[in-house]
C-alpha positions as CSV (number, residue, x, y, z in Angstrom):
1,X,64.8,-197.9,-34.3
2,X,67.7,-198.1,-37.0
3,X,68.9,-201.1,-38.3
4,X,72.5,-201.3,-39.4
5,X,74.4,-203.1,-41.5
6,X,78.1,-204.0,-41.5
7,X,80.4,-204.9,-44.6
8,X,83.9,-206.0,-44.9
9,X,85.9,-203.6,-47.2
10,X,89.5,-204.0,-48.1
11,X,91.5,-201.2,-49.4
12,X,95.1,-199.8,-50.6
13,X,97.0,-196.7,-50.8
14,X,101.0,-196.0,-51.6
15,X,100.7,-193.1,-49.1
16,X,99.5,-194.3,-46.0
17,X,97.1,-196.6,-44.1
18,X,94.9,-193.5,-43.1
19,X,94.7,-193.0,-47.0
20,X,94.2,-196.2,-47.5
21,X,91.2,-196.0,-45.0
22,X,89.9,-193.3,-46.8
23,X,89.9,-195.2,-50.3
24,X,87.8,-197.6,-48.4
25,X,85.1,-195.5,-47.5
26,X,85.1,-193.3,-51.0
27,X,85.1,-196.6,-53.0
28,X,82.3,-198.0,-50.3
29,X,79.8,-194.7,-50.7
30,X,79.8,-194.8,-54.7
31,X,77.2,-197.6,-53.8
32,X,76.6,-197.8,-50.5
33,X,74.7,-195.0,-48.4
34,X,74.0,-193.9,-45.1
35,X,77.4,-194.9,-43.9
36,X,78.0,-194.3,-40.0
37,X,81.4,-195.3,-39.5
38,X,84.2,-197.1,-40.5
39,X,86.5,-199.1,-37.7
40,X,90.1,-200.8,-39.1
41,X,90.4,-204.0,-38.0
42,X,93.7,-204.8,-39.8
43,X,96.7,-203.0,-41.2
44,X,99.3,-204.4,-42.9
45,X,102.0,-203.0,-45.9
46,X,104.0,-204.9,-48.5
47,X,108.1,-204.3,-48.8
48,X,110.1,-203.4,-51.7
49,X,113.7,-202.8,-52.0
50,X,113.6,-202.7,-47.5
51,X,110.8,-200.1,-47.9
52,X,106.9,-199.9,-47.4
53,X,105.6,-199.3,-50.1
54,X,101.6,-200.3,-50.6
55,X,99.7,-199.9,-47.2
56,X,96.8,-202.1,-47.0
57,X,93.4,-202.1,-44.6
58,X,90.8,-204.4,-43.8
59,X,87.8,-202.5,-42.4
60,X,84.6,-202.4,-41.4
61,X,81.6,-199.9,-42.6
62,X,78.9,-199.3,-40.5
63,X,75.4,-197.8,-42.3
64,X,72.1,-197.2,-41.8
65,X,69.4,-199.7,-43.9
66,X,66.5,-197.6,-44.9
């Protein structure tokens, strides 16, 4: 049986939410291993000059406790 764990990661990017979901999980498995999967629960982007222009995530990581 596998026990899992689940932290709450948030993250940034200038290019995208999907990028910003991937900064999440890059910055997450420099000390974190085993990770399973990753689910967004929020998204949300701050507005400059009447354009988007930092994309922000909340997610969750799913991994596997040894």
């Amino acid at each position: 049986m596998a026990i899992l764990k689940v932290i709450e990661v948030l993250a940034n990017s200038n290019k995208g939410w999907e990028d910003a979901a991937k900064n999440a999980v890059e910055q997450a498995s420099k000390t974190v291993k085993n990770i399973r999967s990753v689910y967004i629960k929020e998204q949300s982007a701050t507005v400059t000059d009447g354009k988007l222009s930092d994309y922000r995530v909340n997610v969750k990581i799913t991994f596997e406790v040894n």
